[in-house]
C-alpha positions as CSV (number, residue, x, y, z in Angstrom):
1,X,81.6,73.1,57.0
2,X,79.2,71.0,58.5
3,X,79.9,72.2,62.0
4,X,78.0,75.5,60.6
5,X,74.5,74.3,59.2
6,X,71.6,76.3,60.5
7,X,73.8,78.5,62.6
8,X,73.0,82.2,62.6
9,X,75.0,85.4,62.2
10,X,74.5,87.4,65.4
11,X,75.9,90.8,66.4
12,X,75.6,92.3,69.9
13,X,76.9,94.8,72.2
14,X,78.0,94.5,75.9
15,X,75.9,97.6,77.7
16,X,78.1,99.5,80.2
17,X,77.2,101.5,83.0
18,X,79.9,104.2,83.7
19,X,78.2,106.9,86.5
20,X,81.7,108.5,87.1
21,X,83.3,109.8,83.9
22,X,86.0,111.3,85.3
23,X,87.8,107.8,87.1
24,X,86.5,106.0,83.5
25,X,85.6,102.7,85.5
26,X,82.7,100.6,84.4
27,X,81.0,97.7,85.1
28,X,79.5,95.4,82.3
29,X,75.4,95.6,83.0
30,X,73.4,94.2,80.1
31,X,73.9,92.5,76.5
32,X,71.8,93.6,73.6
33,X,71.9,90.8,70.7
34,X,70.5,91.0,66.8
35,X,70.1,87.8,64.0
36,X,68.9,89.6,60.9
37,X,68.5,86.0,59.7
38,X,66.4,84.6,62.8
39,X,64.2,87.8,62.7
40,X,65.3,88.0,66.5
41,X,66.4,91.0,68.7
42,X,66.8,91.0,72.4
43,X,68.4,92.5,75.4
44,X,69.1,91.7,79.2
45,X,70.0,94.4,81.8
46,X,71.1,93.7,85.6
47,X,68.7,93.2,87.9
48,X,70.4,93.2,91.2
49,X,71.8,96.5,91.8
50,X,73.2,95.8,95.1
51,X,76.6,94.4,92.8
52,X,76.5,97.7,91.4
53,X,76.7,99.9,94.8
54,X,79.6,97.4,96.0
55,X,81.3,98.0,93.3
56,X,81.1,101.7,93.2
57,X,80.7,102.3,96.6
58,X,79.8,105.9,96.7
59,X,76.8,105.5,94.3
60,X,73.5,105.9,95.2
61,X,71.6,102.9,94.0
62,X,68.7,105.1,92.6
63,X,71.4,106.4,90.2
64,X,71.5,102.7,88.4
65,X,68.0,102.2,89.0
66,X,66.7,105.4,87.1
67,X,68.9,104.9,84.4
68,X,68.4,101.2,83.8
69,X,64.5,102.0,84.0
70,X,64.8,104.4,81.1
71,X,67.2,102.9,78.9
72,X,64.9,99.6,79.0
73,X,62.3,101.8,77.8
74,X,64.3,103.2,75.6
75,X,65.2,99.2,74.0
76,X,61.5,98.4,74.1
77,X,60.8,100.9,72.3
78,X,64.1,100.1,69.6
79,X,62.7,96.3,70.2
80,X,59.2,97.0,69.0
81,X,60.4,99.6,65.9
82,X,63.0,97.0,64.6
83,X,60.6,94.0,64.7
84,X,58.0,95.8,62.7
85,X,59.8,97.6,59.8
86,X,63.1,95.8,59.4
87,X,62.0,91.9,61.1
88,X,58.8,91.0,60.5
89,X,57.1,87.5,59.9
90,X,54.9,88.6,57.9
91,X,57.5,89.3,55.3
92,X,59.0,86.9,53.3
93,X,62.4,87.4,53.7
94,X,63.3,89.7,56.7
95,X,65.1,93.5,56.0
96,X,69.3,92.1,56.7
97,X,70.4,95.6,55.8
98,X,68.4,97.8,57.7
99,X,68.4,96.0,61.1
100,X,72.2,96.0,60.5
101,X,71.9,99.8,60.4
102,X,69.7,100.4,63.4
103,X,71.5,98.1,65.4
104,X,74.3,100.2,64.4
105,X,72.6,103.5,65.4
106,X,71.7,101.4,68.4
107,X,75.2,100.8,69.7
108,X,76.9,103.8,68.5
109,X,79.6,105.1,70.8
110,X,77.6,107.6,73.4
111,X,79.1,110.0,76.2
112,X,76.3,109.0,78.5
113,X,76.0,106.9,81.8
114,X,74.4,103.8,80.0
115,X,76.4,103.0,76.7
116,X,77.4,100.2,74.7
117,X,81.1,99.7,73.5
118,X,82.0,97.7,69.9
119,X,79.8,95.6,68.1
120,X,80.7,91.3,68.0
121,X,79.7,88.9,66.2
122,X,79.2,85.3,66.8
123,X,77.1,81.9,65.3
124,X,74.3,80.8,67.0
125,X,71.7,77.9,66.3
126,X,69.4,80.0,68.8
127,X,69.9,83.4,69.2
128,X,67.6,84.0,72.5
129,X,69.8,80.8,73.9
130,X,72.8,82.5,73.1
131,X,72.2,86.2,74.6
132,X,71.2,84.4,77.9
133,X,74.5,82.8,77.3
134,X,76.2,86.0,76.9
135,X,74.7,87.6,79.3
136,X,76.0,84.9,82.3
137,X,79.3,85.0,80.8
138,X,79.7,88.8,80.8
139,X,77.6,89.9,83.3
140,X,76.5,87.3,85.9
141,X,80.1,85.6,85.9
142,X,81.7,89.4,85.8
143,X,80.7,89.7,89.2
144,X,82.4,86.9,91.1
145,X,86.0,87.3,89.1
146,X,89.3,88.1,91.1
147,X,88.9,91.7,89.2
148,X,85.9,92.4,90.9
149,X,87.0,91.1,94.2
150,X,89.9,93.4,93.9
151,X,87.8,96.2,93.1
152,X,85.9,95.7,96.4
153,X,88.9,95.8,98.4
154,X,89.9,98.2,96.7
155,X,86.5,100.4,98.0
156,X,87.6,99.1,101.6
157,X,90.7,100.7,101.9
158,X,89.2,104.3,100.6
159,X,86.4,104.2,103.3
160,X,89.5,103.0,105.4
161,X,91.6,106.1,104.6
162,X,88.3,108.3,104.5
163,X,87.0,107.2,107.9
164,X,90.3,108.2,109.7
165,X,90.8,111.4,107.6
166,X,89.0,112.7,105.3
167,X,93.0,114.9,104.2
168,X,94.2,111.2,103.8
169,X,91.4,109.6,101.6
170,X,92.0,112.6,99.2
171,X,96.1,112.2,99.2
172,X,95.9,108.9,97.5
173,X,95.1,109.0,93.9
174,X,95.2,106.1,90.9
175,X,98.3,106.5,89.3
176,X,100.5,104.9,86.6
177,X,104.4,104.0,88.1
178,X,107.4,103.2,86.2
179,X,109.6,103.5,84.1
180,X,110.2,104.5,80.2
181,X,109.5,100.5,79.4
182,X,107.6,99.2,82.0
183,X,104.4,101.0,83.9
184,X,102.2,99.5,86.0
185,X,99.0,100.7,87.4
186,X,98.3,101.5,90.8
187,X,94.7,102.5,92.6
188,X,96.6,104.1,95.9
189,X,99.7,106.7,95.5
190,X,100.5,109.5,97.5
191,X,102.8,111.7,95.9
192,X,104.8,114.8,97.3
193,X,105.4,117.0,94.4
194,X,106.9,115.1,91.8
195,X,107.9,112.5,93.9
196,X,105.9,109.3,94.8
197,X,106.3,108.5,98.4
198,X,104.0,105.8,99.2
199,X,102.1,102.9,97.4
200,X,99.0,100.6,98.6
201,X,97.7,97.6,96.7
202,X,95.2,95.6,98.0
203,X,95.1,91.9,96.5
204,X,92.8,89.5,96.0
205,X,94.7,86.3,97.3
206,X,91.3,84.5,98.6
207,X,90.8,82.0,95.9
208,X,90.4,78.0,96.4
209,X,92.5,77.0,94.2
210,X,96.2,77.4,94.6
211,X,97.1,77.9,91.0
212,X,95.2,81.2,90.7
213,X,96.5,82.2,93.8
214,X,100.2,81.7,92.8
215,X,99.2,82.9,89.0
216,X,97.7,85.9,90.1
217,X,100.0,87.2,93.1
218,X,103.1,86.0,91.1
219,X,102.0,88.5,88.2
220,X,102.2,91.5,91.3
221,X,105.4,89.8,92.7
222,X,107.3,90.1,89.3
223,X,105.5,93.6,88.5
224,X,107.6,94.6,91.9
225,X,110.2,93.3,91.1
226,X,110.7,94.7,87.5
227,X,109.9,98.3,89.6
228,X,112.4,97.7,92.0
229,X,115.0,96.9,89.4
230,X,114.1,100.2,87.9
231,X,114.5,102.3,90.9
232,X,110.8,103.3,90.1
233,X,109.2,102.4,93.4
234,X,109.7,104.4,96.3
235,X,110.7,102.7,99.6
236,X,107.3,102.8,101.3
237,X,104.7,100.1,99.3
238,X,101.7,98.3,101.3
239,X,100.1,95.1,100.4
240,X,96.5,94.6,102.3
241,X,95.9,91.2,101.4
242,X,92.7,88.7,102.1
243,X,93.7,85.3,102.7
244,X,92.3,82.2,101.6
245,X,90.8,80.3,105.0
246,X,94.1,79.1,107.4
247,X,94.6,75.7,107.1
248,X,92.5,75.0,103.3
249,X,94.5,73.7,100.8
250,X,95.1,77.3,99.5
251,X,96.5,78.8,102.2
252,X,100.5,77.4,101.3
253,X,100.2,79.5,98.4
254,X,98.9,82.6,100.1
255,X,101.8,82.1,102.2
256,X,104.6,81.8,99.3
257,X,103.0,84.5,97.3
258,X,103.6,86.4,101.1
259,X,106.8,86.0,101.2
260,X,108.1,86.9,98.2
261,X,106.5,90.3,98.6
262,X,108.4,90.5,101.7
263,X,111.6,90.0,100.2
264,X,111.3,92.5,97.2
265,X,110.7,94.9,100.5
266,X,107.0,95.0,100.4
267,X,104.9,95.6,103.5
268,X,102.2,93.1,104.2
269,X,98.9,93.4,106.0
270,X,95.6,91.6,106.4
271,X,93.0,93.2,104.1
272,X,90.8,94.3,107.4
273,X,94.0,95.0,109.4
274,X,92.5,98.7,109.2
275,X,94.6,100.1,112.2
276,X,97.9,99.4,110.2
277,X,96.0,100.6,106.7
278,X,95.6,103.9,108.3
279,X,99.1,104.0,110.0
280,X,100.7,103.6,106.8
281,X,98.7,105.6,104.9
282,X,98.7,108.9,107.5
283,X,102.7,108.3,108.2
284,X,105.3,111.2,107.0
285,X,108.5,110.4,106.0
């Protein structure tokens, strides 16, 4: 029990940022934090909205801009009317239950560009420590994982298929495959009907370390693989793949991870091999 002297409660909320409702994708922008106890409330939004137009590449960077400038008026203005009726120095104990409830007003769930998703809870011996603390886990760190990486290839190959035809950019949708027990998500398939006729999955294989590489690309190579069994891919599926550096220590991995999609009849390309991109993507069977 000692471990918890002088900690604090603390709830917050991880502030999303979701300008297209329609494809649901987000990107994790800000952190909001209360400690009824430590009569503290705070926030921290994204500053660097570049991240945000790579990530959602056809986004005008206005768009985050104008939003993020009103909803941090919007928090000063929560800041400043929670400190001085429910926090307050001056008072000798601070208001638990109603900053719980307008923290909870706060976060509610919103259909709106800017929202926050479910409240968490966590100790902290410094509150203000800990939201800057949150905030580079969630949202500095968010920016430099393998997902995110993914996602910009993923933004490469649609200005890929775009560029050469506009017809083959809109022919290739997001789509759950599979079967009845397994189902696996997909951000390129062109389907014909009913029927799925060809599959692109661009993969983030670029990592130093030759662990994640082999974790991460052996999760795809088995997803295949269970599809395959299934009869649940068709015959046509593309890899675009970026490489760790030839020669690092990495680059074995990269290789084996290769190879394996090659043998559960995979096609492989470099991620910027956009000549055979657009081939496979503009071919009729």
């Amino acid at each position: 029990m000692e471990l918890f002297v002088n900690k604090l409660a603390c709830q917050y909320a991880l502030l999303r940022f979701r300008p297209f409702v329609e494809t649901g994708e987000f990107a994790i922008v800000g952190v909001a934090l209360l400690s009824p106890e430590g009569r503290f409330f705070g926030y921290k939004l994204l500053k660097k909205y570049g991240r945000i137009t790579k990530f959602f590449h056809q986004l005008d960077s206005q768009v985050y801009l104008n939003g993020k400038a009103l909803f941090s008026e919007e928090l000063d203005r929560f800041a400043a009317h929670i400190r001085r009726n429910a926090l307050d120095g001056r008072k000798k104990v601070p208001d638990i239950a109603l900053a719980t409830g307008l923290f909870a007003e706060l976060i509610r769930p919103r259909d709106a560009m800017l929202h926050f998703d479910e409240c968490r809870v966590v100790l902290a011996t410094d509150p203000k420590a800990k939201l800057d603390e949150l905030f580079d886990h969630y949202v500095e760190r968010n920016f430099v994982t393998k997902a995110y990486q993914e996602r910009l290839l993923e933004n490469s190959v649609r200005r890929m298929l775009y560029r050469a035809d506009t017809a083959i950019g809109l022919q290739y949708q997001q789509f759950k495959v599979g079967s009845a027990d397994f189902i696996v998500n997909f951000p390129f398939v062109r389907r014909t009907g009913q029927e799925i006729d060809r599959i692109i999955k661009p993969l983030y294989l670029a990592q130093d370390d030759p662990t994640r590489i082999l974790t991460h690309g052996g999760q795809w190579v088995d997803k295949v693989k269970r599809l395959r069994r299934r009869c649940a891919l068709p015959r046509h599926v593309l890899f675009p793949i970026a490489p760790p550096p030839e020669g690092s220590k990495a680059y074995p991995a990269y290789q084996e991870i290769r190879d394996d999609l090659l043998s559960a009849d995979v096609e492989v390309v470099l991620a910027d091999d956009e000549a055979s991109v657009v081939a496979f993507a503009g071919a009729i069977d």
